[in-house]
N, C-alpha and C positions, 0 to 999 in steps of 0.2 A: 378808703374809709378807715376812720380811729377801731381801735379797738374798744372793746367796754370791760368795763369790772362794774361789782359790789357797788362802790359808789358812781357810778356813772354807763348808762345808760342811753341806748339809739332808740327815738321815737319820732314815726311820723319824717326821717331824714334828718332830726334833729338830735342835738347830745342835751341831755338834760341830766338834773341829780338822780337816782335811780329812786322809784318810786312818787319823783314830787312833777310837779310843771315848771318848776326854775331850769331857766337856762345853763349849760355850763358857761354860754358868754357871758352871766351875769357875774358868777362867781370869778370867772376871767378879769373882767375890767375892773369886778371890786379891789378882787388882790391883786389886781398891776396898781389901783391908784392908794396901795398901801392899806388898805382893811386889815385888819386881822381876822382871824379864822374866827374868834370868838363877835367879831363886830358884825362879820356875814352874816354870822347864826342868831344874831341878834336883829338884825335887818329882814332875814329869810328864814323866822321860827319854822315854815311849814318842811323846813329842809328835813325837819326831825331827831336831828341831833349835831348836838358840835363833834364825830367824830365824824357825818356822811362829809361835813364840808371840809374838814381833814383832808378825807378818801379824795375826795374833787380836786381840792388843792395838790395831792401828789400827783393824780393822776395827768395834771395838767403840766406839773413840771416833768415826768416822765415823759409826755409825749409832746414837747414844744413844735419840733415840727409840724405835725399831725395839727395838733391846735392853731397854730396861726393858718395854716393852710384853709380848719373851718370858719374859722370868723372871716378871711377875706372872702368864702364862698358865699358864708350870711350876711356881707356888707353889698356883694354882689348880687345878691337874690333879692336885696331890702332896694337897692337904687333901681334894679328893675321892675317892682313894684311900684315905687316912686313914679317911674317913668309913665309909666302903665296905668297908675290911677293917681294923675297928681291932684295933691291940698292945695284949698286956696290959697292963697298968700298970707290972711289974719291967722290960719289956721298953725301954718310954717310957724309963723312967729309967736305964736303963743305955745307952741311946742320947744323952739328954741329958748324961750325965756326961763322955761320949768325947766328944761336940763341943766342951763345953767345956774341956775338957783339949786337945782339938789347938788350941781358940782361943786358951789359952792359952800354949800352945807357941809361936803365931806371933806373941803381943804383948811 
């Protein structure tokens, strides 16, 4: 298991911003698909400040190890949920349509 600090925080098994319900895989995928720290906190006001997503963002390049390790284990826990109680098919697809529309809103 990661460690935690000030900005980042274990709840429930999960890592989140310390204090908020945002994921730190949110914060993950934003600044891999090039956000800026100022663009997250503008996206995730509830974070409560542009320095917690600072904190997030080192925390996350200090422990790269650590971090890709949890997202494969939340990618592996989400397809066996998947598994476990699958959407209909409209449902898939109407989900797949809005990710790629918000991906493309951020490219």
């Amino acid at each position: 298991m990661m460690p935690s600090n000030e900005y980042v925080e274990v709840r429930n098994d999960g890592y989140y911003v310390a204090g908020t319900r945002i994921g730190l895989d949110v914060v993950v995928y934003d600044f891999r698909r090039g956000r800026s720290a100022e663009a997250i906190f503008e996206a995730y006001p509830s974070v409560g400040s542009l320095a917690k997503v600072y904190g997030a963002i080192t925390f996350i390049l200090e422990h790269p190890a650590e971090v890709e390790a949890y997202l494969k284990d939340q990618d592996r826990l989400f397809e066996e949920i998947k598994a476990q109680y699958p959407m209909p098919q409209d449902r898939i697809d109407r989900f797949e349509r809005a990710r790629k529309d918000a991906a493309a809103k951020l490219a």
